[in-house]
N, C-alpha and C positions, 0 to 999 in steps of 0.2 A: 396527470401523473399522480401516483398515490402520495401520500404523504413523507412514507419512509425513504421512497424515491428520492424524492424533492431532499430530506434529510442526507442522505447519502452524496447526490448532487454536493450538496453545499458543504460537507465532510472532505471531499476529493480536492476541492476549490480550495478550503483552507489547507489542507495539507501542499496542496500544489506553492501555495504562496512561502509557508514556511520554508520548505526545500529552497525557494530559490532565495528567501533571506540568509538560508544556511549557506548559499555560495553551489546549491545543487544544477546540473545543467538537465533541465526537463527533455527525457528524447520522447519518450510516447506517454499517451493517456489512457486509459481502455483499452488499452490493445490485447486483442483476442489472437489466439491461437488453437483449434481443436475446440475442446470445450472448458478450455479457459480463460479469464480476463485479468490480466495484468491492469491495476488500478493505478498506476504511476512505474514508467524503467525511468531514473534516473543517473545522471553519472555525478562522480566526484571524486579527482584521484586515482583515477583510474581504478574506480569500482564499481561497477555495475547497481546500483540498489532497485530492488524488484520491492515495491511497495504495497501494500496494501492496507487499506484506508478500513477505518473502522467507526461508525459513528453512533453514535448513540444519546439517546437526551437524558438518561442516569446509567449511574451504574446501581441500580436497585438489584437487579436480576443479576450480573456481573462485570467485572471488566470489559471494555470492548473488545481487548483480544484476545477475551475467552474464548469469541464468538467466533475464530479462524480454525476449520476442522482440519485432520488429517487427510481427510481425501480434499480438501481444497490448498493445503500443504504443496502433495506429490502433483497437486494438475499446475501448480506456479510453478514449481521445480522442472515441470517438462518444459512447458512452456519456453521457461525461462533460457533454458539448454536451447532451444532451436533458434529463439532471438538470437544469441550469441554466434550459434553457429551459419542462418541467415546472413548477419551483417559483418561474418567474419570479424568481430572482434576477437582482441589481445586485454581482458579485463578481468577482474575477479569479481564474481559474484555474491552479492549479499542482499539476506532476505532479511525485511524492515516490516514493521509493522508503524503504524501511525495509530494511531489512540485517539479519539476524539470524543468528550463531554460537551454535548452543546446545544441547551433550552435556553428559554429568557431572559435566564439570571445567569448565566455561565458559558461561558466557551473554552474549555480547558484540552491542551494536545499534550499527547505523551508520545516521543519518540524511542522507539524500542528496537536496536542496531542488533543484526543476528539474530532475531524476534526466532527462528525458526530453530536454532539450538537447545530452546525450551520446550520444544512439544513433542 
């Protein structure tokens, strides 16, 4: 597996742990839909949070969730919508972004709630 891989891997991993320190109830991981992948549904509150994991070993080049485009935006937003309508939930939805700095000297996460109101 490539390096960035294996990065990312371990991005998902620590974010997955946080959520559940926050008291988050993990329903899926990866999960695909069409031609998109949902990196974390979690609930809390009756909230849906659609996550997506962002990792990176600086922020030399930018923020990690610089790094979330508008056409990867709308394909979590459909997604997101058939989950819901799939498992016949009664939730509101909210799209999260997770922020992740993480080389040898650092492991820094930024949670960023309604991540998608900003772009």
């Amino acid at each position: 597996m490539a390096q960035h891989n294996d990065l990312g891997k371990q991005g998902e991993l620590i974010a997955r742990k946080y959520l559940e320190n926050k008291g988050y109830q993990i329903l899926e991981t990866n999960w695909q839909y069409s031609h998109a992948e949902i990196d974390i549904l979690a609930l809390k509150d009756d909230i849906l949070a659609v996550i997506e994991v962002k990792t990176r070993t600086s922020d030399y080049y930018g923020k990690p969730e610089m790094f979330v485009s508008k056409k990867k935006i709308n394909l979590l937003k459909n997604a997101a919508n058939y989950y819901v309508k799939m498992n016949n939930l009664d939730v509101e939805i909210r799209f999260d972004i997770i922020a992740i700095i993480k080389n040898q000297y650092v492991e820094e996460i930024e949670h960023l709630e309604d991540a998608f109101l900003w772009f």
